[in-house]
C-alpha positions, 0 to 999 in steps of 0.5 A: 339371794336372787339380788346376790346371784344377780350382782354377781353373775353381772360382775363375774361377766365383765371381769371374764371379758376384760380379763381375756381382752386386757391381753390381746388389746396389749398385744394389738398396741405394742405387737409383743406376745410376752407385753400381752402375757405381762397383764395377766401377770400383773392379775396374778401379783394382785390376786397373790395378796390374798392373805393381806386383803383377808386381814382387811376382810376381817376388820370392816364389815364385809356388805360396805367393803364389797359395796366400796370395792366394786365401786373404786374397782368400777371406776379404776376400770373405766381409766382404760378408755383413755389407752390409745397407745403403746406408750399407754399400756403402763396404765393397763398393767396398773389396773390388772394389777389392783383389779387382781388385788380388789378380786381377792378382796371381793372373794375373800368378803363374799366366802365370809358374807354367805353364811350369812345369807342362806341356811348352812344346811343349803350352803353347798347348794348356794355355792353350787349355782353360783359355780353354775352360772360362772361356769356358763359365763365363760361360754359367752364372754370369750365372744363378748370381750373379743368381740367388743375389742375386734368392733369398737377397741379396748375402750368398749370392753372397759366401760362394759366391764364399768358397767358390770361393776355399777350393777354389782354395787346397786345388788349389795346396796339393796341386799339387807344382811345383819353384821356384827361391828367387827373387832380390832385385831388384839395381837401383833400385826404379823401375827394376826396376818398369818392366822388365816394360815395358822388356823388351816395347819392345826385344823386337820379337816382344812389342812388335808384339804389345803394341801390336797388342793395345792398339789391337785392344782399344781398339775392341773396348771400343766393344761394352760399348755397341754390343751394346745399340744392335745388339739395339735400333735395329739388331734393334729387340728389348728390350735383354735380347736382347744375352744372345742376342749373349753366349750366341752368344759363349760357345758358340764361345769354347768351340769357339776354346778346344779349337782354340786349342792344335793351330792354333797348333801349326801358325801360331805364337802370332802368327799365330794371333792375326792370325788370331784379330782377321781373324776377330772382324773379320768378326764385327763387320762383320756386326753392322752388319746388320738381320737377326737370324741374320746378328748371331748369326752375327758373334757366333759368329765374334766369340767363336770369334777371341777366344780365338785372340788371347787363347791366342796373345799368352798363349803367345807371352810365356810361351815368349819371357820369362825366369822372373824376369821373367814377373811383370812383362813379364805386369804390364805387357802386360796394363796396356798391353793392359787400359788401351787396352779401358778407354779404349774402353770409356769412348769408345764409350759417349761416342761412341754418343750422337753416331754412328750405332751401325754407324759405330762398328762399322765403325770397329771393324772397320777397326782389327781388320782393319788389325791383323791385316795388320800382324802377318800381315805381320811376320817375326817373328809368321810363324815357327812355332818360337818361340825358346827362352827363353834367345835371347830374351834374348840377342835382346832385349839385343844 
């Protein structure tokens, strides 16, 4: 585990680098803002093939498919120092784009991997630290990506973000973990791709969640805008102070981490992701305020439910889905899930010009609030054993 923890925090380090850099390295070359958003948009195209690479997922043995996939991922990444014009910025979007596809890959391959790396009983604690340290990455690596890019240029973000990659491969390569060879698929090919999706609808306990979350996510979209309209019309401050707000995030995130596991030893996964969206619920409510304080205070309780939520839908697929078909039920919750953020994120940016700002929160907040009643409210969401693999399926077949 602390080679698992290693590898990863490394890789997730780089990725967070490139991926804020990528943008503004495009904008440097070509002056267009929306060339600069168009990377991040051939990110998300990748990460929407989710249900495709969880189908892969299930087909090879996960260790050697997360050693392959940081390595040709580590060396598309390092083409980037050959970008030096506008003319060139075809080759950044190639690589947004498949570094998108190889991220919902290497999830996908480690949501199913885990399991089998710790006891169950300790997974929501494992999946807590890890959400730890990824939230106090991003206390950093903003500085360290834009950084690098204003000193030496996109080129020394690239190879750092190379490097990141070669340590993760040398992490999987020294972790020993038994897997079984997986086993061809025996149905049709659409058919197999879309039991990742399958599975979620006639498993009661994963539907609620899935749903849950892709609504919860949809309005929470709303705040790639909102963030700049509560620091400037709301506090009247300089867009920059949204880094107030993200920083706020951050630090709690790392707190909502370190708390996620024990909590959700005592709630189960689904109340402690109701629990998570009651929290980031109060959270946005105070966003709609005047004062500076009370916004920092809603940012700390936004950052601190986020990894509720994310720690306990997490856990909650793992401990309640066959091995065989982690890669795709993971696949298809976080197309599901990611797609409904996506979609929020373009209807709140066209919203704000049209609604005032603190609508929009209010709204947000309804949604948030609603959710978590409705899974609070669930039998299923409210047991605190989860059911062993093995009857999850029985459960979800009969």
């Amino acid at each position: 585990m602390r080679l698992f923890f290693l590898g990863n925090t490394l890789s997730t380090i780089g990725d967070y680098a490139l991926w804020l850099a990528a943008g503004i390295w495009v904008k440097e070359l070509t002056g267009s803002t929306a060339a600069a958003g168009l990377s991040f948009l051939c990110l998300t195209c990748g990460t929407l093939l989710s249900p495709l690479t969880g189908l892969l997922v299930d087909q090879i043995r996960r260790r050697p498919l997360l050693i392959a996939t940081n390595a040709v991922t580590g060396l598309l990444v390092l083409s980037l120092v050959t970008v030096h014009h506008a003319d060139q910025v075809w080759l950044v979007y190639t690589v947004m784009f498949l570094y998108g596809l190889s991220s919902s890959v290497t999830s996908a391959a480690t949501a199913a991997l885990l399991p089998q790396l710790v006891p169950s009983e300790v997974l929501g604690t494992a999946n807590g630290l890890t959400q730890a340290l990824t939230q106090g990455q991003r206390l950093v690596t903003p500085a360290l990506g834009v950084g690098l890019l204003s000193l030496y240029g996109g080129g020394a973000v690239a190879l750092l973000d190379a490097g990141t990659f070669a340590a993760a491969v040398l992490c999987w390569a020294a972790i020993r973990v038994e897997e079984e060879e997986p086993q061809p698929p025996a149905g049709q090919w659409l058919r197999e791709t879309t039991a990742g999706f399958a599975f979620l609808l006639r498993t009661p306990l994963l539907r609620q969640l899935t749903v849950t979350l892709t609504v919860a996510l949809f309005v929470l979209g709303f705040f790639e805008t909102l963030g700049i309209a509560v620091a400037t019309v709301g506090l009247h401050h300089a867009p920059s102070w949204t880094g107030v707000i993200v920083t706020a995030m951050g630090i709690t995130g790392i707190v909502g981490g370190m708390l996620a596991g024990p909590l959700m030893q005592r709630t189960g996964p689904g109340r402690l992701t109701a629990l998570g969206l009651g929290v980031i619920c109060a959270g946005v409510l105070a966003m709609i305020a005047h004062t500076d304080w009370i916004v920092i205070g809603g940012a700390l309780l936004m950052g601190l439910g986020i990894p509720f939520v994310v720690v306990g839908a997490l856990t909650a697929v793992q401990l309640n889905t066959p091995g065989e078909l982690m890669g795709r039920v993971s696949g298809a919750d976080s197309f599901l899930v990611a797609g409904g953020q996506s979609m929020g994120i373009a209807t709140g940016a066209a919203l704000i010009s049209v609604l005032p700002y603190q609508v929009l929160c209010i709204t947000a907040a309804a949604v948030l609030g609603l959710s978590a009643v409705y899974l609070m409210t669930r039998r299923e969401q409210r047991a605190m054993v989860i059911a062993p693999v093995e009857t999850a399926v029985v459960a979800a077949g009969s």
